[in-house]
LUMRO-28829 format. One line per 10 residues: number of its first residue (from 1); their letters; for each residue x, y, z of N, C-alpha, C, CB. Coordinates in steps of 0.2 Angstrom, whole numbers. Glycine has a CB too. Example, Ala and Ser with C-alpha at 12.3 -4.5 7.8 and 13.67 -1.06 7.14 Angstrom:
2
1) AS) 66:-28:39:62:-22:39:66:-16:39:57:-22:45 | 64:-11:35:68:-5:36:64:0:39:70:-3:29
//
This chain:
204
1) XXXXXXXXXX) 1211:1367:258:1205:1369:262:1206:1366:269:1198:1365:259 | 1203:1370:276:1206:1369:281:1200:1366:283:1210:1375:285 | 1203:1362:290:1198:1356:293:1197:1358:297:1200:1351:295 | 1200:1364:300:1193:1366:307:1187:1369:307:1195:1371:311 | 1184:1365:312:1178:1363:313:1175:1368:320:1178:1354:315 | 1171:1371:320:1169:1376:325:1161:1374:326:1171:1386:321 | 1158:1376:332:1152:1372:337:1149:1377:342:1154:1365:341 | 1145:1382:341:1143:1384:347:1135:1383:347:1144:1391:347 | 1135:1381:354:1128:1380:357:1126:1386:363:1128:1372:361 | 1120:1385:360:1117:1393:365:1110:1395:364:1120:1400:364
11) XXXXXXXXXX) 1105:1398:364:1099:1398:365:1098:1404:364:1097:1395:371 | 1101:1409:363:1098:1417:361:1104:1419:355:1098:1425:368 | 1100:1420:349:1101:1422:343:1104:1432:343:1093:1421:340 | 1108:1432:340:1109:1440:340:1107:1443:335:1114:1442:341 | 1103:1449:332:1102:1453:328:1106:1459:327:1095:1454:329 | 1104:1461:320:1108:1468:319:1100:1470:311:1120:1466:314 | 1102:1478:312:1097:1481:309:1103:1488:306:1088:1483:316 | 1100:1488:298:1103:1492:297:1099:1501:297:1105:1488:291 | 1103:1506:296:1099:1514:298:1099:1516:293:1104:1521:302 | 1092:1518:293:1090:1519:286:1081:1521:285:1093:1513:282
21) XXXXXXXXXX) 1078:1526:281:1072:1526:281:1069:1525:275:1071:1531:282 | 1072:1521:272:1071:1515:266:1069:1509:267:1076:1513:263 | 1065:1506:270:1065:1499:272:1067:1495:266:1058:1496:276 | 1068:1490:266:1070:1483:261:1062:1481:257:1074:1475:267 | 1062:1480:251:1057:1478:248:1055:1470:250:1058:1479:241 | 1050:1469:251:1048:1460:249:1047:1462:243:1042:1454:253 | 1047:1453:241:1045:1450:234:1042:1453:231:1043:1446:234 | 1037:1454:236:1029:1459:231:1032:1463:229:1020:1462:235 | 1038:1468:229:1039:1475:230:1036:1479:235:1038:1478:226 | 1031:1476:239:1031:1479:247:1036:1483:251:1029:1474:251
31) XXXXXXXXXX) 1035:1487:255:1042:1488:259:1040:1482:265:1044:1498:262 | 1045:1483:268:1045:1477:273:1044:1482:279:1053:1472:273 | 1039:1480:284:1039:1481:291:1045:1481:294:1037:1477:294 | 1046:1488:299:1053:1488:302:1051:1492:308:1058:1492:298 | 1052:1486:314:1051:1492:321:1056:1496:323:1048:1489:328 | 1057:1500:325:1061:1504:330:1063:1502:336:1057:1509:332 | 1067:1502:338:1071:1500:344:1067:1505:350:1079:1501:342 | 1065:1504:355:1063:1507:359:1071:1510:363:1057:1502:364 | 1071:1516:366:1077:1516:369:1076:1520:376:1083:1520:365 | 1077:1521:382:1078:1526:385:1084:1526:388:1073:1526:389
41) XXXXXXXXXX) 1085:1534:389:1091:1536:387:1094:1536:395:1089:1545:382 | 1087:1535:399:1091:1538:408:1089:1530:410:1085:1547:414 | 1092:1532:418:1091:1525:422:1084:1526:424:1096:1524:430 | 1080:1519:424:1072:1519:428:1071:1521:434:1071:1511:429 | 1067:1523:436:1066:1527:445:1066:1522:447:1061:1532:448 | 1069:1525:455:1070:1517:459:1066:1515:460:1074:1515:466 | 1066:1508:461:1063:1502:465:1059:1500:458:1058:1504:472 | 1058:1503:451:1056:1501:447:1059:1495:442:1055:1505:446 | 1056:1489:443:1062:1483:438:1063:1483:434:1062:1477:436 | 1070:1480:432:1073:1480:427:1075:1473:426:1078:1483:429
51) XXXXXXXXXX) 1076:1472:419:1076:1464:417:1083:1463:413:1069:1463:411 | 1090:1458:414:1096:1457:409:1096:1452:409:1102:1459:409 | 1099:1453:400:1099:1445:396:1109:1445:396:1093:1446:384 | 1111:1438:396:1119:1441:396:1120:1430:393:1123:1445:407 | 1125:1430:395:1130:1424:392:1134:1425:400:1136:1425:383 | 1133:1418:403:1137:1415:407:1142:1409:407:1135:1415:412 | 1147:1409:410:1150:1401:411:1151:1399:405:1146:1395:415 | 1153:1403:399:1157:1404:393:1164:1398:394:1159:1413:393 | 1162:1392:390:1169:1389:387:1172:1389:380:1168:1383:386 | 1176:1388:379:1180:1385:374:1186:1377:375:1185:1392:372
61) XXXXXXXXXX) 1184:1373:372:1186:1368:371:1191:1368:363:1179:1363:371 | 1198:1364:365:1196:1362:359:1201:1356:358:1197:1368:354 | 1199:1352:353:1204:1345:353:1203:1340:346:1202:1340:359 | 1206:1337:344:1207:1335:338:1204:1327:335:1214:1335:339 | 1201:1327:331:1198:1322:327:1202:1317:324:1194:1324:321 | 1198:1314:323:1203:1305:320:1208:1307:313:1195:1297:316 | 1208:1314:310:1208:1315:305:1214:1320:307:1201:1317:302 | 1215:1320:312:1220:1326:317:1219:1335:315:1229:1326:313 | 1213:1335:315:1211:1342:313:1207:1344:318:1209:1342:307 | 1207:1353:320:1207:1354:327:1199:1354:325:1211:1362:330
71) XXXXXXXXXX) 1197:1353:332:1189:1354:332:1187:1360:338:1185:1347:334 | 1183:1364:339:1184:1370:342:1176:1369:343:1187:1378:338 | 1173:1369:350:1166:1367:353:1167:1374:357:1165:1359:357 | 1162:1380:356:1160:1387:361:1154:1384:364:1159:1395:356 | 1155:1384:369:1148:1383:375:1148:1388:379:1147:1377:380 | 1141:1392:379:1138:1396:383:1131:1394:387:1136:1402:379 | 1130:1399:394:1125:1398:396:1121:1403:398:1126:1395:400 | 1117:1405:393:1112:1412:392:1109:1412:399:1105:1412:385 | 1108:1419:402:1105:1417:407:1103:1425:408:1110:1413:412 | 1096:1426:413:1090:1431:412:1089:1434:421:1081:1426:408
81) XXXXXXXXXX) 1090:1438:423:1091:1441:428:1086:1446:429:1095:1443:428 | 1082:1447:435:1077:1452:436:1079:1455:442:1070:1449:436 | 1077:1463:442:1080:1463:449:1075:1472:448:1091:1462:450 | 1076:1476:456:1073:1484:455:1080:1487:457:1066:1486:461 | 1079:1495:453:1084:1498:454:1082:1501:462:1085:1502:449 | 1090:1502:464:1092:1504:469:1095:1510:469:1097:1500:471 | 1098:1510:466:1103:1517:466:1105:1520:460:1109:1516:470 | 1104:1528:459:1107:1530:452:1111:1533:452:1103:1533:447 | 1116:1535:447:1124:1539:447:1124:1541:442:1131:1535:448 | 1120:1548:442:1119:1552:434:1124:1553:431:1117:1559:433
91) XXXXXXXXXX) 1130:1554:434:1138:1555:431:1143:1549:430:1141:1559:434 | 1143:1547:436:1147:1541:440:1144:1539:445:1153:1543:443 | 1148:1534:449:1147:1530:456:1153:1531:457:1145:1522:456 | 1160:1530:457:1166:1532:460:1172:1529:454:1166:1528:469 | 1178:1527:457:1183:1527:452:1184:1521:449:1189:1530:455 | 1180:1517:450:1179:1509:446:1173:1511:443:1178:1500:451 | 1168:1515:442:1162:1514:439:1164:1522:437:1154:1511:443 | 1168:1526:432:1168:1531:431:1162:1535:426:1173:1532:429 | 1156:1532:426:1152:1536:420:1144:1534:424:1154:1531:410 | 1140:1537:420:1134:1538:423:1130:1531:421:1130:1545:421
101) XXXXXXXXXX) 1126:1528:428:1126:1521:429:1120:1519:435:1134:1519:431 | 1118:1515:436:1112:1511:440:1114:1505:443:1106:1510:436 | 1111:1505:449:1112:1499:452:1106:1495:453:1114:1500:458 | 1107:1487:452:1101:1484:452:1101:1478:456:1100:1483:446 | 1098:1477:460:1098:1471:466:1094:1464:460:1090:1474:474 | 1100:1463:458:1100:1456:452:1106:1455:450:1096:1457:444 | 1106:1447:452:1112:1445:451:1115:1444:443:1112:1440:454 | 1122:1446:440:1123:1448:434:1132:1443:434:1122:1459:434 | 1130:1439:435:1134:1435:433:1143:1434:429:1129:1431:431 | 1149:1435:430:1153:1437:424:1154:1432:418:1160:1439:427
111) XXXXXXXXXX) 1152:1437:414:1153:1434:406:1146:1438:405:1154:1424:402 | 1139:1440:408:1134:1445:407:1137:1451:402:1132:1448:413 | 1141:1455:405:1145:1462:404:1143:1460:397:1155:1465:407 | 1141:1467:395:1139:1468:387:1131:1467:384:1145:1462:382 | 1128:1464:390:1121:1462:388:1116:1465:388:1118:1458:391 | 1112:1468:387:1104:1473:387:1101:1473:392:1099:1472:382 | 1100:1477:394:1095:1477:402:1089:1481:399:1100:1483:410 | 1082:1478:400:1076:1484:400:1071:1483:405:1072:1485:394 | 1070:1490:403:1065:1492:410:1058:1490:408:1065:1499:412 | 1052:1491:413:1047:1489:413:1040:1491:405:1047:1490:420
121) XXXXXXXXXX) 1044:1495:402:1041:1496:395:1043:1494:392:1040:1500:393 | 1047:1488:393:1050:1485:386:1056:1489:381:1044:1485:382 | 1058:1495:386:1063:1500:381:1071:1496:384:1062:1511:382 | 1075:1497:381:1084:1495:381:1082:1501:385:1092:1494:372 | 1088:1500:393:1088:1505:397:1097:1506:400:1081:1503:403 | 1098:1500:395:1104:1500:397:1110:1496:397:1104:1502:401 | 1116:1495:399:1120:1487:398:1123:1485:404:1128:1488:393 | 1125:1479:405:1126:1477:409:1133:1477:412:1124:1472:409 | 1137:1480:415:1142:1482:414:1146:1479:422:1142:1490:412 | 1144:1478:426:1148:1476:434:1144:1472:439:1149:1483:439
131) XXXXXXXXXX) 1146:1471:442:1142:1467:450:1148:1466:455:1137:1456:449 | 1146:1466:461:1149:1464:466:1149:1456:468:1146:1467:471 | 1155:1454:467:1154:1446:465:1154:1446:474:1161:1440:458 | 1149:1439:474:1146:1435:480:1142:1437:484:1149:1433:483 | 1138:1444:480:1135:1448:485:1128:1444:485:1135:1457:483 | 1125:1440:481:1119:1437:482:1120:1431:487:1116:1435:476 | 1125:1430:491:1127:1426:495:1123:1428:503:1135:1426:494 | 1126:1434:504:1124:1437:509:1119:1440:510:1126:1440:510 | 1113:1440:506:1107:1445:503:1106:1447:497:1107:1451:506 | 1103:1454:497:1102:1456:489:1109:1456:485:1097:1464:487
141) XXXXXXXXXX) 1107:1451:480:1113:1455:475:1115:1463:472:1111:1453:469 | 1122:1464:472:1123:1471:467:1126:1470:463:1125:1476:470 | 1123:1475:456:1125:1475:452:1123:1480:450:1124:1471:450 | 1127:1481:442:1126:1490:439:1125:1488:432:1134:1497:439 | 1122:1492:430:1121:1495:421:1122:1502:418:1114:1495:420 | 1126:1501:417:1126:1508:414:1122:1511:409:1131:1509:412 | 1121:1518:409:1116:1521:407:1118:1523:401:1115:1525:409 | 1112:1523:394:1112:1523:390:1113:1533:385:1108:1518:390 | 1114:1535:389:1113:1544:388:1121:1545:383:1113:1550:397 | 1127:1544:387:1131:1544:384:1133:1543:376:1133:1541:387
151) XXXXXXXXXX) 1130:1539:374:1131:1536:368:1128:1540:362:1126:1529:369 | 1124:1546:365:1120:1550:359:1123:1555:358:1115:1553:360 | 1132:1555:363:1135:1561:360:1142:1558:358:1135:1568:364 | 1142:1553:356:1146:1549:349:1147:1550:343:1143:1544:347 | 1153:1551:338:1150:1555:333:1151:1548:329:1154:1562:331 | 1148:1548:323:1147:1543:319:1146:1543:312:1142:1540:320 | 1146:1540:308:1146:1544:300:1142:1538:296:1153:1546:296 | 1139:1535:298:1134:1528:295:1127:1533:291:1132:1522:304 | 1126:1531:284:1123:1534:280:1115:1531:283:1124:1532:274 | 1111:1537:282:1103:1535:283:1098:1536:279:1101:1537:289
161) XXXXXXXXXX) 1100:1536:272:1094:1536:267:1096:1541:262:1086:1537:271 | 1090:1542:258:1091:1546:253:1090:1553:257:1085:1545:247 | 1085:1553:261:1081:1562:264:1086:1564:267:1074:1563:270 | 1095:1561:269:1102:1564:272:1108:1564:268:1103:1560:278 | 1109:1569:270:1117:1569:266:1123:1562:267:1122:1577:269 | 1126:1562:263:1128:1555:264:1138:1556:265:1125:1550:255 | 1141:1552:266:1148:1553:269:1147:1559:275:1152:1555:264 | 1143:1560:281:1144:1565:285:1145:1563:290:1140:1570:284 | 1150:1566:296:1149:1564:301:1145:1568:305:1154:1563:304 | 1140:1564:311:1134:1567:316:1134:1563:322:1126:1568:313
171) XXXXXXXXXX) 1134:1566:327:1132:1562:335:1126:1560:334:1132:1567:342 | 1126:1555:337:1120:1549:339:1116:1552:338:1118:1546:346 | 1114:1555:342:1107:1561:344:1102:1562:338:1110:1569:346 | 1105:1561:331:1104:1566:326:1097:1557:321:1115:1569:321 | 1101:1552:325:1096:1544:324:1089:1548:329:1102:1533:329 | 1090:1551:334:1084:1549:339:1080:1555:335:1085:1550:349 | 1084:1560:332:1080:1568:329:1076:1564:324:1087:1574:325 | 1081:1561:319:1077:1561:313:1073:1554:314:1081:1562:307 | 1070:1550:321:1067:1544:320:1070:1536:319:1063:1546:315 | 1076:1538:317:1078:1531:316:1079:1526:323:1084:1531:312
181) XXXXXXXXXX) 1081:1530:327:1078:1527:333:1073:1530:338:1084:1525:336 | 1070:1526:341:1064:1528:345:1065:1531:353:1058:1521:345 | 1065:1535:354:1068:1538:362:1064:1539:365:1072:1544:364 | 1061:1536:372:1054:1537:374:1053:1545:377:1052:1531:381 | 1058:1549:380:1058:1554:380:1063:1559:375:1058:1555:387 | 1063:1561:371:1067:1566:369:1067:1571:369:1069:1565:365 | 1062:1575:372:1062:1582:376:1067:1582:380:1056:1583:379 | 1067:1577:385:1071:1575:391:1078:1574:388:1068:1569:394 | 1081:1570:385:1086:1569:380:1090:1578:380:1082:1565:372 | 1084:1581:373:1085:1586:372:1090:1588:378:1080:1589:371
191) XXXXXXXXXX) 1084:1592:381:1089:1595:389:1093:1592:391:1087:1596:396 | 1095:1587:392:1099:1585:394:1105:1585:390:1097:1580:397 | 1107:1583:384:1111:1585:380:1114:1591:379:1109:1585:376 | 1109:1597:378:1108:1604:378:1113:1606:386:1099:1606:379 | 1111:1603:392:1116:1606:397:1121:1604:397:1116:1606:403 | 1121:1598:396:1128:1591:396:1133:1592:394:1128:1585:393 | 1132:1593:386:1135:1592:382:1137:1596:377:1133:1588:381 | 1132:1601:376:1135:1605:371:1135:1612:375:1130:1605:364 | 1129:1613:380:1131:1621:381:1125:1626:378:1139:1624:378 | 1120:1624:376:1118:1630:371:1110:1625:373:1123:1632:360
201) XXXX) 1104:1629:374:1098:1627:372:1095:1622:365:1097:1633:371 | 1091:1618:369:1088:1614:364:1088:1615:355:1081:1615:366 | 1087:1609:352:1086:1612:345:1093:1617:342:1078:1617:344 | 1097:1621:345:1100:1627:342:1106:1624:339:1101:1634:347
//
């Protein structure tokens, strides 16, 4: 049996939820309560806030007990950023930010990248993905997020209940169709898919 010892300290928990229109029974045989993930699919309109959660100033320590066995201590510093958009880039910003993306006047600290950004309804609007480091030095901070549209035309093959065929692969899109996730506009989605991505009119 091995002696290492692992320690992380930090203050935001991470969840996972599984796809599916079965929820899990409690005890009683009740089904269990399951919300929806709010999502929007596009960047917020400017000047409207945006809120990221991320991990900064990320350590790894590691060193050895009286026992000579390694000890591995992970220290993070969760940290919550507010800021309004500035500027949007429905495709791109240029050849470091190649994909469609938002700028936010909030500082987004490195070891953020990967964190959830939302907008003022409370929907995921998007990830944290760049900043201009020192730019809150000078004035407003910059930073980006990239947008969450991309991601719906993903193909994926993760089962979702009895009412779907099972072993099939389907782009994202097909979670916001059939409900499993909640898209505040998917009309909008639609079209936008529809021109983007596939070429051919809504639904067809």
């Amino acid at each position: 049996m091995g002696c290492n010892r692992r320690r992380r300290r930090s203050c935001i928990g991470l969840g996972s939820s599984a796809i599916g229109n079965e929820p899990r029974t409690k005890p009683t045989g009740k089904a269990a309560n399951r919300r929806q993930p709010r999502v929007n699919p596009f960047a917020p309109e400017t000047d409207e806030p945006v809120a990221a959660f991320g991990y900064r100033l990320s350590t790894v320590a590691v060193s050895k007990n009286a026992a000579g066995c390694n000890h591995i201590e992970l220290n993070d510093e969760p940290m919550v950023s507010v800021g309004r958009v500035r500027a949007i880039f429905p495709m791109r910003r240029d050849a470091n930010l190649p994909f469609p993306c938002f700028q936010v006047g909030a500082r987004f600290d490195g070891g953020m990248s990967g964190g959830p950004a939302f907008d003022e309804t409370g929907s995921l609007c998007g990830i944290v993905c760049s900043n201009i480091a020192g730019s809150h030095i000078d004035g407003e901070p910059v930073s980006f997020v990239s947008t969450l549209w991309p991601i719906f035309r993903l193909i994926i093959s993760a089962d979702r209940g009895n009412a779907y065929p099972r072993g099939v692969r389907y782009p994202v899109i097909e979670l916001a169709r059939g409900g499993q996730i909640y898209v505040t506009d998917l009309p909008a989605l639609e079209a936008w898919f529809a021109k983007h991505v596939t070429g051919q009119p809504p639904n067809t």
